[in-house]
C-alpha positions as CSV (number, residue, x, y, z in Angstrom):
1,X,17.0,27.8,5.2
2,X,14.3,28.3,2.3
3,X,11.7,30.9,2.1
4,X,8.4,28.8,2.8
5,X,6.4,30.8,0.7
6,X,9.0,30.3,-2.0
7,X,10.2,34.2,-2.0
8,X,6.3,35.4,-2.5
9,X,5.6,38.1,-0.3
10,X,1.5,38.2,-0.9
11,X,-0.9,36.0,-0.1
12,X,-1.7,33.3,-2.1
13,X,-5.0,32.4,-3.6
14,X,-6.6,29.3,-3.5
15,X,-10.6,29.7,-3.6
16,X,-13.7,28.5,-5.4
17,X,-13.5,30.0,-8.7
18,X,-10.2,32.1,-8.7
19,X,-6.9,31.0,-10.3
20,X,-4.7,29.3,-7.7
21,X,-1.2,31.1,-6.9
22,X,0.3,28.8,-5.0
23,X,2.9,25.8,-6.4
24,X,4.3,23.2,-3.8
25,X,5.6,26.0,-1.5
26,X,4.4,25.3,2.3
27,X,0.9,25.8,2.8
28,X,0.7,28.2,5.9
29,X,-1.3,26.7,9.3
30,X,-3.5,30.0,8.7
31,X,-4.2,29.0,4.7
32,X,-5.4,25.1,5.9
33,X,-9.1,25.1,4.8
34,X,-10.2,21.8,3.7
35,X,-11.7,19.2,6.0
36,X,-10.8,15.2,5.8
37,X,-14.5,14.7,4.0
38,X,-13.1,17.1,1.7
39,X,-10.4,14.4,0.1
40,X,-12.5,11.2,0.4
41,X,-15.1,13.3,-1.9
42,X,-12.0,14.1,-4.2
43,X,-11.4,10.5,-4.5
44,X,-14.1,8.9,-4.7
45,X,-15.0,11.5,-7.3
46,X,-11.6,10.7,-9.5
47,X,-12.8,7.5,-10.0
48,X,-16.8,8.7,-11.4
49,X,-15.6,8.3,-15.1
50,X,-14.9,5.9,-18.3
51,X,-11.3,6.5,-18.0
52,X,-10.8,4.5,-14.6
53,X,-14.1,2.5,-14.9
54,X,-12.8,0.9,-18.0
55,X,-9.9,-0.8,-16.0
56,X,-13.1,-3.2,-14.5
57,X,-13.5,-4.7,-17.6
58,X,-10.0,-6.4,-18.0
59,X,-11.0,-9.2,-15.3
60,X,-13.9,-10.3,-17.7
61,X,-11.7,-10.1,-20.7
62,X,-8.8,-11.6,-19.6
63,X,-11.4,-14.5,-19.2
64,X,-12.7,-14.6,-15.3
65,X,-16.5,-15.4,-14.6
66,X,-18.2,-12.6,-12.5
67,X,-17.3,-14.0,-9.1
68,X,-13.7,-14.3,-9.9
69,X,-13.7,-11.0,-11.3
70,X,-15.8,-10.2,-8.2
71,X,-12.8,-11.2,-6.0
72,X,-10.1,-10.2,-7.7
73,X,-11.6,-6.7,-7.8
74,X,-12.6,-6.4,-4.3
75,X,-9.2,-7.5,-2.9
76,X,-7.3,-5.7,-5.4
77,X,-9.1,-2.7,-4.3
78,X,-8.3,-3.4,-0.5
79,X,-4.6,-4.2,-1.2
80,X,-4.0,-1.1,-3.4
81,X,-6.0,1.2,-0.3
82,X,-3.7,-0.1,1.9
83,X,-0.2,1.5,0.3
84,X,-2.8,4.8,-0.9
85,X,-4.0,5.5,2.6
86,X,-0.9,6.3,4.7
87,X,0.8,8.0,2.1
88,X,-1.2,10.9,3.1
89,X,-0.3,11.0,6.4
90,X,2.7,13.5,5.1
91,X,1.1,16.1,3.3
92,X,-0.4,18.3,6.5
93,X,3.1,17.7,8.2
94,X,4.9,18.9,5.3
95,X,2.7,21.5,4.0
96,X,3.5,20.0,0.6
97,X,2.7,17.9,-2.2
98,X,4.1,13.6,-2.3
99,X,7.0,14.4,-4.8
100,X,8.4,17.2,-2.9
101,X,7.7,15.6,0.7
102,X,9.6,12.5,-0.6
103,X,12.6,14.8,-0.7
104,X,12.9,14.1,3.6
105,X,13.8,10.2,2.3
106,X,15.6,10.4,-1.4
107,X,17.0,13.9,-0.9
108,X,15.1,17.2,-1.6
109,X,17.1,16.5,-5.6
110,X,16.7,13.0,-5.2
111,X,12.8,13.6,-5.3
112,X,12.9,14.2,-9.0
113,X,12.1,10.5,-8.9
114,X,9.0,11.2,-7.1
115,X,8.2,14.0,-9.8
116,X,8.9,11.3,-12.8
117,X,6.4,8.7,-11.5
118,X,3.8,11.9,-10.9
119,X,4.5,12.7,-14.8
120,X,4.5,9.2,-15.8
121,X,0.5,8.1,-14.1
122,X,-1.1,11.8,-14.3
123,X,-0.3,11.5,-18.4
124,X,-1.5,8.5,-18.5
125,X,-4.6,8.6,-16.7
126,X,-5.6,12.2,-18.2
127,X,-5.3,10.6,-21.9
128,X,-7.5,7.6,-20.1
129,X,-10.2,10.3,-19.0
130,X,-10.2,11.9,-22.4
131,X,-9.6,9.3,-24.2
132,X,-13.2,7.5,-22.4
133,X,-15.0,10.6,-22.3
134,X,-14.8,10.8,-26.0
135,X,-16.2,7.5,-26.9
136,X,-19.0,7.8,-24.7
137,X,-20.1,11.1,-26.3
138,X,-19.8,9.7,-29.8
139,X,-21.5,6.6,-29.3
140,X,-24.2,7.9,-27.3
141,X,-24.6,10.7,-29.9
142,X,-24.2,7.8,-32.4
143,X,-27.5,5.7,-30.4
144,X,-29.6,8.6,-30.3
145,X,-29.3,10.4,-33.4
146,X,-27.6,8.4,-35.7
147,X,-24.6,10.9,-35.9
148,X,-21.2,9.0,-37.4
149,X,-18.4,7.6,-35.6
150,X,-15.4,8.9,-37.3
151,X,-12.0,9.8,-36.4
152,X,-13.5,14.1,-37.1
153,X,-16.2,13.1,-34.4
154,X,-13.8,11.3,-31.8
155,X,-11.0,14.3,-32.3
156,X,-14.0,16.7,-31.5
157,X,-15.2,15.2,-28.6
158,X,-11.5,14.8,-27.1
159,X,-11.3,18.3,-28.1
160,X,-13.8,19.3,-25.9
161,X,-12.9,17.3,-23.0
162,X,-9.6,18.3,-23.4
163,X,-10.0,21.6,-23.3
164,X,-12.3,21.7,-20.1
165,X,-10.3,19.7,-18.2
166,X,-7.3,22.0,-18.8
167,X,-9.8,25.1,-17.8
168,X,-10.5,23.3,-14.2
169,X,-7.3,22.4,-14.1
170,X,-5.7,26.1,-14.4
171,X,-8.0,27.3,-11.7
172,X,-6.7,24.8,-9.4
173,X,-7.5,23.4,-5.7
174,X,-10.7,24.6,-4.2
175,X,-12.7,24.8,-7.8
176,X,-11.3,21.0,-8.4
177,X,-12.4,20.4,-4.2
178,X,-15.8,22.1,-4.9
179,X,-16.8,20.9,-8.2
180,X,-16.1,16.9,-7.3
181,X,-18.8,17.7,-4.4
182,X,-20.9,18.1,-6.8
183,X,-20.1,16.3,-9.9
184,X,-19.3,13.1,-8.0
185,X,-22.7,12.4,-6.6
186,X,-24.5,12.9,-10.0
187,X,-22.0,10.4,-12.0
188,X,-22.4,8.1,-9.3
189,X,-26.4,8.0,-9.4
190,X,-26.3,7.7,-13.5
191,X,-23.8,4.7,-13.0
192,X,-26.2,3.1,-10.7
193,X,-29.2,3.2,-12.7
194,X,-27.2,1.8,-15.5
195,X,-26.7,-1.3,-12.9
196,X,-30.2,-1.4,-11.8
197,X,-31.8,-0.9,-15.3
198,X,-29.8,-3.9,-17.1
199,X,-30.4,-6.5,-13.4
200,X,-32.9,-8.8,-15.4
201,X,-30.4,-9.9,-18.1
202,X,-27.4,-9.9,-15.8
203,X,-26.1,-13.5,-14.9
204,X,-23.8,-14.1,-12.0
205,X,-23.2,-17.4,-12.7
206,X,-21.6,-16.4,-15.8
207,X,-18.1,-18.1,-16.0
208,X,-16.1,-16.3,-18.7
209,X,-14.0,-17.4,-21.5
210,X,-10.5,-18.9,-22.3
211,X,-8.3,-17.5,-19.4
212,X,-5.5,-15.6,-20.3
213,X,-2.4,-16.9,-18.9
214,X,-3.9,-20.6,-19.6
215,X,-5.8,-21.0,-15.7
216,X,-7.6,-20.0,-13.4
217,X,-4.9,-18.6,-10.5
218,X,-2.6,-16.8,-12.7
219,X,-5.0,-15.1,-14.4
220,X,-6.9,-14.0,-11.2
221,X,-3.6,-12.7,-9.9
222,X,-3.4,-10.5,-13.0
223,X,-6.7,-9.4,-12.7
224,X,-6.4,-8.9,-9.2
225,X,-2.7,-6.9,-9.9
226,X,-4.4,-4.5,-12.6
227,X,-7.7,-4.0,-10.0
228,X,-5.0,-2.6,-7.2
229,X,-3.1,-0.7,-9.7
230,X,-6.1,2.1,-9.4
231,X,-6.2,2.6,-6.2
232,X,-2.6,2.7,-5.5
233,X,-1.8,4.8,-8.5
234,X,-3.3,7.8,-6.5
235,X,-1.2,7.5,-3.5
236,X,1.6,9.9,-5.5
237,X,-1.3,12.7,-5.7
238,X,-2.5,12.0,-2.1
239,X,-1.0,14.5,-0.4
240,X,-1.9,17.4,-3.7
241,X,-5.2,17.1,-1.4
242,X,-3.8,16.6,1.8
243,X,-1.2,19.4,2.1
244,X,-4.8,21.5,2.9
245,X,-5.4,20.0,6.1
246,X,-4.4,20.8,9.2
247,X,-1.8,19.2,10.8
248,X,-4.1,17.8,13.8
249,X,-5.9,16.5,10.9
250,X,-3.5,13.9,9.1
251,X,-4.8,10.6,10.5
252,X,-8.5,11.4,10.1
253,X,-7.6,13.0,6.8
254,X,-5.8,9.5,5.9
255,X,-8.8,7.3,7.1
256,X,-11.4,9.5,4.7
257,X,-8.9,9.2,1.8
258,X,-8.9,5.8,2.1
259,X,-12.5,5.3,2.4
260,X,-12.9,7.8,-0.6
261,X,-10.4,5.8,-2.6
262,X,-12.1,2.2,-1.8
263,X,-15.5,2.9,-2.3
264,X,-15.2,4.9,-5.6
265,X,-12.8,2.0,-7.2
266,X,-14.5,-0.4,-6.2
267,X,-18.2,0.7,-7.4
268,X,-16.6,2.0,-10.8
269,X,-14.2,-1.6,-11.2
270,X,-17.4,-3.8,-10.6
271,X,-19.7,-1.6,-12.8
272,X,-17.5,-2.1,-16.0
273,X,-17.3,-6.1,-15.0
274,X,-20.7,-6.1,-14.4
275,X,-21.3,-4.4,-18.5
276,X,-18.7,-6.5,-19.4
277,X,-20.4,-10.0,-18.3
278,X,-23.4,-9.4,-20.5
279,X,-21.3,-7.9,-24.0
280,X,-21.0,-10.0,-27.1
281,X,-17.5,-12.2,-27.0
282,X,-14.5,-10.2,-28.7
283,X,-16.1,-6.5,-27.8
284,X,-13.0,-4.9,-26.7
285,X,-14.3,-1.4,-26.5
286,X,-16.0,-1.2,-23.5
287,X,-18.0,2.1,-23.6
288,X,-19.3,0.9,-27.0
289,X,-20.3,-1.9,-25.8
290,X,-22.4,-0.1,-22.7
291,X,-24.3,2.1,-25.3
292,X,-25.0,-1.3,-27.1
293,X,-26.8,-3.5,-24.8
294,X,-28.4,-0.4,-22.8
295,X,-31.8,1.0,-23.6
296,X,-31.6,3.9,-25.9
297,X,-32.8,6.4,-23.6
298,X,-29.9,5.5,-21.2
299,X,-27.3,6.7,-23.8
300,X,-28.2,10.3,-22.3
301,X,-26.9,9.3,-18.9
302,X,-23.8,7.8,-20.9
303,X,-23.0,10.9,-22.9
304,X,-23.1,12.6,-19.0
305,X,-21.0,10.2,-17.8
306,X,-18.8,10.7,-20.2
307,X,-18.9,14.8,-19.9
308,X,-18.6,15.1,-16.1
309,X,-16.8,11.8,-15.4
310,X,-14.1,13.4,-17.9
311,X,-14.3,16.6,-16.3
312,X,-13.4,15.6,-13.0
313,X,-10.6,12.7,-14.1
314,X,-8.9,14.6,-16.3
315,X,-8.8,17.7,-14.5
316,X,-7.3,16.3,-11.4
317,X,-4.2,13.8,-13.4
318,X,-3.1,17.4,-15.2
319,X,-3.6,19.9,-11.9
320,X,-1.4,17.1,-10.3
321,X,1.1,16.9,-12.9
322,X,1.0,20.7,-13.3
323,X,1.6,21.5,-9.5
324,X,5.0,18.8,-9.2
325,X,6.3,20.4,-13.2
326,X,5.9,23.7,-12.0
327,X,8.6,22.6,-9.3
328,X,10.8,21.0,-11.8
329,X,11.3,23.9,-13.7
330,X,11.1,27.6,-11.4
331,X,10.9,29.8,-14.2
332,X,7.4,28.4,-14.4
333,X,4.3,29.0,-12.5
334,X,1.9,26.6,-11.9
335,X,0.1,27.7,-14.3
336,X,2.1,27.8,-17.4
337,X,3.4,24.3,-16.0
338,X,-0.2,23.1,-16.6
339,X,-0.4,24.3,-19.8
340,X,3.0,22.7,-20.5
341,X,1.7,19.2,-20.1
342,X,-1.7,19.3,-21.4
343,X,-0.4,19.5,-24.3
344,X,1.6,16.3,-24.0
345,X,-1.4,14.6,-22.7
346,X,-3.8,15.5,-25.2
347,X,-1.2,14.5,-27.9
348,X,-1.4,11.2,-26.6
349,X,-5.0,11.0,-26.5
350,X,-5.4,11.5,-29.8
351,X,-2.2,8.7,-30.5
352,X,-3.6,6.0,-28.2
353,X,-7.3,6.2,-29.8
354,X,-6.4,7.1,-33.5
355,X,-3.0,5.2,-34.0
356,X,-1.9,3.1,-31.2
357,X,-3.4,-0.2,-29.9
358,X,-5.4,1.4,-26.8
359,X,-6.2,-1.6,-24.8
360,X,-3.4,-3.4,-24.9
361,X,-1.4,-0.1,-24.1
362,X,-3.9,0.4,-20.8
363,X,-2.9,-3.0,-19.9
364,X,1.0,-3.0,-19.7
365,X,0.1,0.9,-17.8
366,X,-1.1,-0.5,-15.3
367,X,1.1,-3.2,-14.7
368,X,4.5,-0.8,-15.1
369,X,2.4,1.8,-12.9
370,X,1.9,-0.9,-10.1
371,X,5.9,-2.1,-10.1
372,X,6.8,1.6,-10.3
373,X,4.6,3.3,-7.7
374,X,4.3,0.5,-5.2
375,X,8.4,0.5,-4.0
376,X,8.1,4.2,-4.2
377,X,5.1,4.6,-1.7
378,X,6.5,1.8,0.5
379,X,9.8,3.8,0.7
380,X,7.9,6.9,1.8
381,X,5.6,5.7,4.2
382,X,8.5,3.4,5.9
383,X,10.6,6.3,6.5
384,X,8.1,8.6,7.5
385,X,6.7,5.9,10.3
386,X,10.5,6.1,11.2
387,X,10.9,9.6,11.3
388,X,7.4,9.7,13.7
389,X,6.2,12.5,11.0
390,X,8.2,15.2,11.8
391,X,9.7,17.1,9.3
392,X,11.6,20.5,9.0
393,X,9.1,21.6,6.2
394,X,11.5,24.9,4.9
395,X,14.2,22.7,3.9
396,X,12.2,20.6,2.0
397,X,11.6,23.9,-0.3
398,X,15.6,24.4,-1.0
399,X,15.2,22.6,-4.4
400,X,12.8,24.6,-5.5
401,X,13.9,28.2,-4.6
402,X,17.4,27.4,-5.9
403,X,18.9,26.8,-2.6
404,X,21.1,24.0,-1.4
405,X,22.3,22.2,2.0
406,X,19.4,21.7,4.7
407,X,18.3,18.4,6.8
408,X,17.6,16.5,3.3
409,X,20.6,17.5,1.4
410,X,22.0,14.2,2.1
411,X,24.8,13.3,-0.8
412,X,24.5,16.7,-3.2
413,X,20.5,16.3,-2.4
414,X,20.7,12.6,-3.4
415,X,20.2,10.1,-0.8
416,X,21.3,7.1,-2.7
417,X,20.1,4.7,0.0
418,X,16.7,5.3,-0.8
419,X,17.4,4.6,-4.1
420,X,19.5,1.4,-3.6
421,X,15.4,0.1,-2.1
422,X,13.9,1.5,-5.2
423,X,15.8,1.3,-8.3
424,X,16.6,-3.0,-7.7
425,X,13.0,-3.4,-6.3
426,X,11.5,-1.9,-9.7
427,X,14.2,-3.8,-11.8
428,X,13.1,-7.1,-9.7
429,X,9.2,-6.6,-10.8
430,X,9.9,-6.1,-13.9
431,X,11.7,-9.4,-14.3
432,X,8.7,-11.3,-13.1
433,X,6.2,-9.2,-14.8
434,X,3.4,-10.9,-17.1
435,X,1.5,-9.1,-19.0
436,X,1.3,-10.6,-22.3
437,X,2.1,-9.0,-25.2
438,X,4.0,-6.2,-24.2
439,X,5.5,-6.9,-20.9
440,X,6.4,-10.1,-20.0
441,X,9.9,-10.5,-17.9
442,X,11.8,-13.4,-17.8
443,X,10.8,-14.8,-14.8
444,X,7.4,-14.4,-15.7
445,X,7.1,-18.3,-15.2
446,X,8.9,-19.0,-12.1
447,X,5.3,-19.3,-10.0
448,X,3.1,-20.8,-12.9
449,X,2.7,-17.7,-14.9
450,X,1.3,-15.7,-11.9
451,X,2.6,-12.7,-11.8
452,X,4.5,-11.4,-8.2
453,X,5.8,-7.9,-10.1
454,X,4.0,-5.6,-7.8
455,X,4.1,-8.0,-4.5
456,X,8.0,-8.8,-5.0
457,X,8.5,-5.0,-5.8
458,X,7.3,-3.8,-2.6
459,X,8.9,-6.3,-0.4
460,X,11.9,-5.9,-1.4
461,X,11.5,-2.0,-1.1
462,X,10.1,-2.9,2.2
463,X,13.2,-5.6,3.6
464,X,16.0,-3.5,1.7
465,X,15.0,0.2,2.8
466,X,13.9,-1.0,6.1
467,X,17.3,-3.0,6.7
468,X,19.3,0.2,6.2
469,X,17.0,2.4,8.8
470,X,17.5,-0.3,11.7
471,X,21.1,-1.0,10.7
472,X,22.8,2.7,9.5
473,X,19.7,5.2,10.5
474,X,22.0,8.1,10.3
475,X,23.4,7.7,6.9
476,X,19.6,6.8,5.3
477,X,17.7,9.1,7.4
478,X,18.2,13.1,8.2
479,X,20.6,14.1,11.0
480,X,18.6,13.9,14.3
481,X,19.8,17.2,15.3
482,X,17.8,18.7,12.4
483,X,14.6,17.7,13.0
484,X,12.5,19.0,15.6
485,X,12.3,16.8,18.9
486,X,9.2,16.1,20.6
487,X,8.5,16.5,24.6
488,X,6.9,14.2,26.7
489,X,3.6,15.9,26.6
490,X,4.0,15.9,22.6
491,X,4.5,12.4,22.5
492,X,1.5,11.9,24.4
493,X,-0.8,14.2,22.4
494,X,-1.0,16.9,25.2
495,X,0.5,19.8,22.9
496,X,2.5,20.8,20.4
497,X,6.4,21.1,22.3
498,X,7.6,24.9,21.1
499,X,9.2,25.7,18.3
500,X,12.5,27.1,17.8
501,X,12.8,30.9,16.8
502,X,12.2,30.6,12.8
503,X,11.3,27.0,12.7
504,X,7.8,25.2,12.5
505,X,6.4,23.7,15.7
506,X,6.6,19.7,14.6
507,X,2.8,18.0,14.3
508,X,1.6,15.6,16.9
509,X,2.2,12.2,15.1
């Protein structure tokens, strides 16, 4: 069995402005000291800021009127909350992060897939946050005092963003917890007095341009696909949050996540579509476009926006992607691991706004994030209903203190099952994916150009992985003799049944 604290005698640190010590070792009962309002202010604080409020826009300019874009936000937003919110459920069982708690299903090696899709959304959405951030200090600097917009100005703003992010980020859990509290509410009230400030020239009959994918349906499903792609893309960091609550706590935990998660992407999504209704046709830029048909005065508010919205964004993709690295490779801590892949994501910060085409590139993200992600999280949260949450949480750890065998060894730590769900049912979405220019599959036209990448991805996730648990449940799931059983007065919520000398008492599912 693996050391839970991964070998570290002393206690680990994790409070408001100290450097967090621990990695994605098991989070003692005793060292559980967030509440479930805790993670809904986490995210619906991830979402205060120009580098996920700028995903809103695409609806208008893909060429939806305001109540389409209206719609295909709001049930976007409910679909993608519906494959973040019980993805949390694992992390107080566990004691661990999503990537390593996925081991229990692909195999405690096998998880390295979890880890790549962490890698893949955090480095994109920090060089989003950034990237955002930036702008909106530029141009707000630009509206009020004339300052220049050049590539010196934008590479010093990004800079600076950059640089606090990866400060917060270092420090780890409770600082990020405590400072969302209070960054959260502020960004939230600036963004709303943006709304209420530019309500006499806002038209909600406006009925947008030349659609897209040539009409109306295809085009909403798009815009609808991209809206859920925000929501759901946090599901692989739920449990970063969630592996601080106590066990008793994973369904309420769950339920304020998901309320966190709605509310704070659907405000931000319907904020940028509501700027976006009233810019001049062509702007693509959408945070120059805010500071140019807002009052002056409200380019303040902007540049804040921009500061703290970056702050908190930013901070949480690279504390996420620095936690699951740090597991990747032992030899580093957490923190080193953090530094490690800042500097990737800054690098392509400054690519994607000096070099590359940055809108286009946001587009076809969040199209491959949705086909990725979505089979992955239904794969979890399938075999975790299955196993009724319980979880021998020490040999999840065996990977990561250089140990092998355990309840999820499976195949040489592979449980190729789980991957025979996940690997056809991401090759599947990306064969019907449309996203013109840069990812459009082959079947993109089957349905009339609508695209059914991240639908058909997760049902086939859903019918493939769930056909192997009712028809060979001992080959795709862990032995039953390894994982804790519960009593009768378990099953019925009465009390925890005892736990084995050495082992973890199983939560209550």
């Amino acid at each position: 069995m693996a050391n839970l604290t991964g070998g570290t005698p002393a206690r680990l640190i994790d409070e408001v402005g100290r450097i967090e010590t621990r990695g994605v070792d098991f989070v003692p009962p005793e060292d559980r000291h967030s509440k479930p309002r805790d993670v809904a202010a986490v995210w619906f604080g991830a979402n205060m800021c120009f580098g996920t409020i700028v995903l809103g826009a695409l609806p208008i300019l893909f060429g939806l009127g305001w109540w389409g874009a209206f719609w295909a936000i709001t049930v976007g937003t409910l679909l993608g909350t519906v494959f973040f919110g019980p993805m949390g459920l694992l992390g107080p069982r566990t004691g661990t992060n999503s990537a390593v708690s996925s081991g229990a299903f692909f195999g405690v090696v096998g998880r390295l897939v979890g880890s790549c899709v962490v890698l893949f959304i955090a480095i994109g959405f920090y060089a989003l946050a950034v990237w955002t951030g930036g702008q909106a200090v530029v141009a707000g600097a630009h509206r009020l005092f004339g300052l220049p917009e050049g590539n010196l100005q934008f590479a010093v703003a990004y800079g600076l963003i950059g640089a606090i992010t990866v400060v917060l980020a270092l420090i780890g859990h409770a600082t990020l917890v405590a400072s969302q509290k209070v960054l959260a509410p502020v960004v939230a009230v600036l963004l709303l007095v943006g709304v209420i400030i530019e309500l006499p020239d806002f038209d909600p009959g406006y009925a947008g341009g030349a659609y897209l994918l040539g009409s109306f349906w295809p085009t909403w499903i798009l815009a609808m696909v991209t809206s859920a792609s925000l929501a759901l893309s946090y599901g692989p960091f739920a449990n970063d949050y969630a592996r601080y609550l106590p066990a008793s706590a994973s369904r309420r935990g769950a339920r304020w996540a998901s309320a966190g998660i709605f509310f704070g992407c659907w405000f931000a999504l319907l904020f940028a579509a509501f700027f976006t209704s009233m810019m001049a046709p062509g702007t693509v830029d959408f945070v120059v476009g805010v500071v140019d048909v807002s009052p002056t005065w409200y380019a303040v508010p902007i540049v804040a926006i921009g500061l703290l919205g970056g702050f908190g964004q930013g901070s949480l993709a690279l504390y996420g992607t620095g936690l699951d690295t740090s597991s990747l490779i032992p030899r580093l801590s957490r923190v080193k691991a953090t530094l490690l892949v800042s500097v990737v994501g800054v690098g392509l910060v400054y690519l994607g706004a000096l070099v590359w085409d940055a809108l286009s590139l946001v587009t076809a993200f969040t199209v491959l994030l949705t086909v990725i992600t979505a089979p992955w999280l239904v794969i979890n949260v399938t075999g975790h209903l299955a196993l009724r949450g319980r979880y021998v949480p020490e040999d999840l750890q065996v990977f990561n203190v250089g140990e092998t065998g355990g309840a999820y060894w499976f195949t040489g730590g592979w449980n190729f099952y789980a991957l025979a769900a996940w690997i056809p049912s991401v090759v599947l979405g990306l064969l019907f994916a449309n996203t013109p220019p840069l990812v459009v599959g082959p079947w993109a036209g089957v349905a009339g150009g609508i695209d059914l990448s991240f639908l058909s991805a997760a049902l086939v996730a859903l019918v493939v992985y769930g056909a192997f648990i009712l028809l060979i449940p001992d080959r795709v799931l862990p032995p039953t003799s390894a994982v804790p059983t519960l009593d009768l007065a378990t099953a019925a919520g009465v009390a925890p049944a005892p736990a084995p000398a050495g082992e973890i008492a199983p939560a209550v599912p």
